[in-house]
C-alpha positions in Angstrom: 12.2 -22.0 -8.1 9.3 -23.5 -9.9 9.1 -26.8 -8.4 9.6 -25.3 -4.8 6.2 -24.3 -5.8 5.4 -27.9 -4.5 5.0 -27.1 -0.8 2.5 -24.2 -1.2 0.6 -26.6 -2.5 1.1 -28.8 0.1 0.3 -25.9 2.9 -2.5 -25.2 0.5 -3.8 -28.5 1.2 -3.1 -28.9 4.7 -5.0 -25.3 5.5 -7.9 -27.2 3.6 -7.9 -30.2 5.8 -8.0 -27.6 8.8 -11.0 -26.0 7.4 -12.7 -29.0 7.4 -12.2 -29.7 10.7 -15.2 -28.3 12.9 -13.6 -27.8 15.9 -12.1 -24.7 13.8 -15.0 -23.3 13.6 -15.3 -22.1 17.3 -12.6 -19.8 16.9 -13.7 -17.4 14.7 -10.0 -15.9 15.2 -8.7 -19.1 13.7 -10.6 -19.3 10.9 -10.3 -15.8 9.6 -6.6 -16.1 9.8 -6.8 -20.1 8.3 -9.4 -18.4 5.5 -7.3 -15.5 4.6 -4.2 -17.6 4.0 -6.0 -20.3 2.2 -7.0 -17.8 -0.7 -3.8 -16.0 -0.5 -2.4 -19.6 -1.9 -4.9 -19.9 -4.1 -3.8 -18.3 -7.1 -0.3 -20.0 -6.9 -2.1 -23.6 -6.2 -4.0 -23.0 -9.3 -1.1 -21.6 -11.7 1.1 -24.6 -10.4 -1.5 -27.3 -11.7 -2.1 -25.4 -14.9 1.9 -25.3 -15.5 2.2 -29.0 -14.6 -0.8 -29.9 -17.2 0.7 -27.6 -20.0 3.8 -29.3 -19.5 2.1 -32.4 -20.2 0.3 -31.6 -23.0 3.7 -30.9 -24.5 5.2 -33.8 -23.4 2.4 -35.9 -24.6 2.1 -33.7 -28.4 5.8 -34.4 -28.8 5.3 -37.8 -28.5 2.3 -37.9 -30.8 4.3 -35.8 -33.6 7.2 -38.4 -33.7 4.5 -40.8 -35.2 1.7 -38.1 -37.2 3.4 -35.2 -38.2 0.0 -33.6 -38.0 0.7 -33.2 -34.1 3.6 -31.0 -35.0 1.4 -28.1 -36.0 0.0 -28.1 -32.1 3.3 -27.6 -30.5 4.1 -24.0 -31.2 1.0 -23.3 -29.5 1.3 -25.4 -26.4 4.7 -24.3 -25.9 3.2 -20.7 -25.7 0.7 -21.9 -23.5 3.5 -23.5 -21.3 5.5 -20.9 -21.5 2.4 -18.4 -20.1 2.0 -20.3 -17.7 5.6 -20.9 -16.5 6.1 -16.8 -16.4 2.6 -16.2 -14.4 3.7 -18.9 -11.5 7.6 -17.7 -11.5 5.5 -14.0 -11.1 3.5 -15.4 -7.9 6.4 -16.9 -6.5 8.5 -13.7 -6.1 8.7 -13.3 -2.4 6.4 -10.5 -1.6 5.9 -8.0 1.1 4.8 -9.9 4.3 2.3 -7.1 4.5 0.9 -6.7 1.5 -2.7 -8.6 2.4 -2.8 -5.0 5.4 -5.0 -2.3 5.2 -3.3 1.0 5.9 -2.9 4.1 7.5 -2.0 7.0 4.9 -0.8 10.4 6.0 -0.8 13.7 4.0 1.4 16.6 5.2 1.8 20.1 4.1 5.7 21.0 3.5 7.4 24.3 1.7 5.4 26.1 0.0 2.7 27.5 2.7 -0.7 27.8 2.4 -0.1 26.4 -1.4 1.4 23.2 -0.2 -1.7 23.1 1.9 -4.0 23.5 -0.8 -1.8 20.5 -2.5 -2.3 18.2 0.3 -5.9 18.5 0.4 -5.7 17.6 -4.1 -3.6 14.5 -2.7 -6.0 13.7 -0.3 -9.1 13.8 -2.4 -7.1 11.8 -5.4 -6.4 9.2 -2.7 -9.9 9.0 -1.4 -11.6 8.7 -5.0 -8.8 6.3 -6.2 -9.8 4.2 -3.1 -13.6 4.7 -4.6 -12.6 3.0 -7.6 -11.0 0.3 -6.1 -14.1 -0.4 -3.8 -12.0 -0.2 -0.9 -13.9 1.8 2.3 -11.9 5.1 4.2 -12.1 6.6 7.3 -10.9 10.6 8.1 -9.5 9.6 11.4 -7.4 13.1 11.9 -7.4 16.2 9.8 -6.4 19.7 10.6 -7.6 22.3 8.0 -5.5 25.4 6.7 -7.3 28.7 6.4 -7.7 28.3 3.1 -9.5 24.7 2.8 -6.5 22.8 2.6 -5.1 20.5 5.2 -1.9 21.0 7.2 -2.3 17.4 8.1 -4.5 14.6 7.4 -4.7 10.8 8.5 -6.5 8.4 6.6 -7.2 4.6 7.2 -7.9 2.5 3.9 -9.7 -0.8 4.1 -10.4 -3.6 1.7 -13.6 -5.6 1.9 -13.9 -8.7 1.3 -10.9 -11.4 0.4 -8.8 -10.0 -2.2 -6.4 -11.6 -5.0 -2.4 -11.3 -4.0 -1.5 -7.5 -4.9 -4.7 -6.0 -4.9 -5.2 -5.0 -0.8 -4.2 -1.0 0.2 -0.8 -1.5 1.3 0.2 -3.8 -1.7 -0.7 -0.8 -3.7 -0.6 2.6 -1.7 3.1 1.5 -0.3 4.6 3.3 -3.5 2.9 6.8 -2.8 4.9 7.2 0.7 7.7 10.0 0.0 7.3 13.8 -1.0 5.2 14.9 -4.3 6.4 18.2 -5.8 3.4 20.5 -7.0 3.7 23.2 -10.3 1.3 25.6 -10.6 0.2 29.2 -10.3 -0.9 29.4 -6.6 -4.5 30.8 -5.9 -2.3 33.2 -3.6 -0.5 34.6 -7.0 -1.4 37.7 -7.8 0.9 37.9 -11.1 0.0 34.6 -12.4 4.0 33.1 -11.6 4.1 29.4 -11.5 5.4 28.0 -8.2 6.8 24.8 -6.8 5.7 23.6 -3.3 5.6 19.9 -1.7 3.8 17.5 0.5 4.7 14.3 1.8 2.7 11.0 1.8 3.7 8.6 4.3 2.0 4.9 4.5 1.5 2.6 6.9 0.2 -0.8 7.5 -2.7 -1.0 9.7 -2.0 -3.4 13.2 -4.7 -6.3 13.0 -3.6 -7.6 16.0 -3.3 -5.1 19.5 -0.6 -7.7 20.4 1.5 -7.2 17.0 2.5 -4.4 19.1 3.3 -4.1 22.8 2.7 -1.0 24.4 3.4 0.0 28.2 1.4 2.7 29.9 4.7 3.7 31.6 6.2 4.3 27.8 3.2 6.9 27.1 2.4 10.5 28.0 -0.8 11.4 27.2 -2.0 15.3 27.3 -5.3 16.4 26.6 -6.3 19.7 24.9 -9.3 21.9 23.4 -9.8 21.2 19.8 -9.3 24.0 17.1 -9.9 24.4 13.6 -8.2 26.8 10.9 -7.3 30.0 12.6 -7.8 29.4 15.5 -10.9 29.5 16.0 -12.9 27.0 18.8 -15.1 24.2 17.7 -15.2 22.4 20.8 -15.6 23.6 24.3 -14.1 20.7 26.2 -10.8 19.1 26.6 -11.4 16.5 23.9 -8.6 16.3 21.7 -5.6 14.2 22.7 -1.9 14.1 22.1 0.2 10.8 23.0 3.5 10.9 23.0 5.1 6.8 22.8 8.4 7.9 24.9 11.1 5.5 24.3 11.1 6.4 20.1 9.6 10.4 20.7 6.6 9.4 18.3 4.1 11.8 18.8 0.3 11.3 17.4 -2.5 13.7 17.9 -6.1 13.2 17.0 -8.8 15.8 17.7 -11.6 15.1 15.1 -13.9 13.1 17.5 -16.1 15.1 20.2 -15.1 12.4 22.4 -11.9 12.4 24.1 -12.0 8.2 24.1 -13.2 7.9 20.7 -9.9 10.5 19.7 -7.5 8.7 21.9 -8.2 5.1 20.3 -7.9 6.9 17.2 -4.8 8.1 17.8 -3.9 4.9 19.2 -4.2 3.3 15.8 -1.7 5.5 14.5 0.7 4.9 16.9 0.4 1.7 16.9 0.8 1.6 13.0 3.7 4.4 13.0 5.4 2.0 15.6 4.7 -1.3 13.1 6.3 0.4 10.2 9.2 1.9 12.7 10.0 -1.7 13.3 9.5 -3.3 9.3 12.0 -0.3 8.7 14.9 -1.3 11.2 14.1 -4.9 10.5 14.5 -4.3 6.5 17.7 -2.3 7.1 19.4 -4.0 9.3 19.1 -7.2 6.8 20.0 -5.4 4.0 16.6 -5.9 2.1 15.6 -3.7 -0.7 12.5 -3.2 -0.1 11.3 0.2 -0.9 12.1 3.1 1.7 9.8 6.0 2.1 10.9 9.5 2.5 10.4 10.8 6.0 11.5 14.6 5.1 9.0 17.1 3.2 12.0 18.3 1.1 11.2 19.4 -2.6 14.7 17.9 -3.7 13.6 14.5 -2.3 10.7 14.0 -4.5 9.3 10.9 -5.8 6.9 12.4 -8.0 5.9 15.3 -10.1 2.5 17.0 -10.8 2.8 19.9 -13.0 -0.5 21.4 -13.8 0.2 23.7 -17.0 1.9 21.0 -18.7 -1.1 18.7 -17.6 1.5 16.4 -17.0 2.7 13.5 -14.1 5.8 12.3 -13.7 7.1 9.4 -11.5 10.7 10.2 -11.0 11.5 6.5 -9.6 10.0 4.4 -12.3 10.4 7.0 -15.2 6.5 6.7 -16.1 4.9 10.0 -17.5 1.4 11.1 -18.8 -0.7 13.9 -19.7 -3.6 13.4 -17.9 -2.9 15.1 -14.5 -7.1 16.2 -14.4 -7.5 12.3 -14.5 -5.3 11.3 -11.9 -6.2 13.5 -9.6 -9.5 12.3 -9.9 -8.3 8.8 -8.4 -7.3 7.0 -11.9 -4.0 6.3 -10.4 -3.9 2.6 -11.5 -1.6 3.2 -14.3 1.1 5.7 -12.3 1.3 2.7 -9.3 1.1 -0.2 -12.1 4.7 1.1 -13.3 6.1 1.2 -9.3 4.7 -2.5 -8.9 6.1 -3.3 -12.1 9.6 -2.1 -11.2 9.4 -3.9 -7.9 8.6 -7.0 -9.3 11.2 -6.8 -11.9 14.4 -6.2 -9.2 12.5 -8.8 -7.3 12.5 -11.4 -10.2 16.3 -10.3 -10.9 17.5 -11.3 -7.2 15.8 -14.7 -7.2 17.2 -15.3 -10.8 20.3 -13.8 -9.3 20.4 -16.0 -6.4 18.9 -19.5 -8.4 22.4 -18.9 -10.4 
């Protein structure tokens, strides 16, 4: 497994030589998609050379303690440093998510629990947008519809990175784990006898399509209705036929967007969705039907399919895939959510490492 490491080197080197060339440079396409892989490899290039010197140095202090037994004393210490460095490159050579480099589309849905699971989403929402604060990464409300309360029913979100990150560190590598439902317990603000209920809402996450080609839409495949936009109750906030509704008819997917007071400006948006919802469609029959084990989100708002749980008079959060729980719920929903996704990422990795150890035996 290690040595394979050998020909992202050589790619490494190759995407290098390309770089250099300045006929790449006209195709600004080219070289965004040459640049982005180039650092993507970067990490591995760089822990491959330091394994292969720290294996080295070992060799060359064994050789040296055969003749001065003061060389001895260094080996313990090499060997750790070898060792380091042996687990970081096996770690970088687990074969990741194809996707994980994507920015994302992130939805929020209301589920049971009415006007309280409403309220919830709009918590989620908020611990999604500050945790993407944090991170430095830039979001965009591209569709929202409010409940009377000042919640949402619904809520689409895209996430973007800026600039060229390290592996593991873009949205999707990160936000992939919050897709399914999260179960809320708390005394609604609708309680009048202070009785602590249980409601849900359900995340779903999406990669964001780069490329318009990535996937191919017909006009023929769409219906597209425009409609008057409304917000909570009912009540009118735009007096034209702006908000728009496509339906992509081969799979039923429907996507509405209505935020915009332009009726282009909300089809394109909705268009992104689509375009994402029909992009993951396809990851999720491809993953299936090859028996990957890639992590599956749940489609249903169902409290009894719940990935996690956020229970406010305990103060408490608790990851029912990875078994991670804390006491700082105020925190989290305030966007420090690197420790709750830290333990899904670990858990991935981990059943990752175990079928390439699996399949190296």
């Amino acid at each position: 497994m290690l040595e394979s490491a050998r020909s992202i080197v050589d790619e490494h080197a190759d995407l290098e030589r390309q770089l250099a060339d300045p006929a790449v440079h006209g195709d600004q396409a080219v070289l965004r998609r040459l640049n982005k892989r180039y650092a993507a490899l970067a990490p591995t290039v760089a822990a491959y050379h330091a394994w292969r010197a720290s294996i080295a140095d070992v060799g060359a202090a064994e050789e040296l303690a055969a003749e001065d037994a003061a060389f001895a004393e260094e080996l313990p210490a090499l060997r750790g440093t070898r060792d380091d460095a042996e687990d970081r490159l096996r770690r970088l050579l687990i074969p990741r998510d194809p996707d994980d480099d994507r920015d994302v589309i992130l939805e929020v849905k209301a589920g049971e629990g009415g006007e309280e699971s409403a309220l919830f989403a709009g918590d989620l929402l908020r611990m999604y947008l500050r945790y993407a604060e944090r991170r430095g990464w830039r979001t965009e409300i591209i569709d929202a519809t409010e409940s009377d309360l000042g919640g949402y029913k619904d809520v689409s979100v895209a996430v973007k990175a800026k600039g060229t990150l390290e592996p593991g560190d873009a949205p999707w590598a990160l936000l992939k784990y919050e897709g399914g439902v999260h179960r809320v317990q708390r005394v609604p603000v609708t309680e009048s006898q202070g009785r602590i209920h249980t409601s849900a809402a359900g995340v779903l996450v999406m990669p964001e399509v780069e490329d318009v080609a990535e996937v191919e839409l017909h006009d023929n495949d769409l219906k597209i209705d425009v409609y008057r936009s409304s917000g909570p109750g009912g009540q009118s906030v735009n007096t034209t036929d702006s908000a728009v509704r496509i339906t992509h008819l081969p799979t039923g997917t429907v996507v509405s967007c209505q935020n915009e007071k332009s009726q282009l400006q909300n089809k394109e948006s909705a268009m992104r969705v689509l375009r994402a919802r029909l992009l993951q469609m396809a990851r999720d029959e491809a993953a299936a039907a090859a028996s990957d084990a890639r992590r599956s989100q749940v489609r249903t708002v169902d409290r009894s399919e719940r990935i996690r749980t956020y229970n406010f008079p305990e103060n408490r959060i608790a990851d029912h895939r990875t078994g991670y729980k804390a006491y700082n719920l105020d925190h989290v929903l305030d966007g420090d959510l690197d420790p709750v996704v830290a333990s899904a990422v670990e858990l991935d990795e981990a059943s990752r490492l175990a079928a390439v150890a699996g399949s190296d035996a």
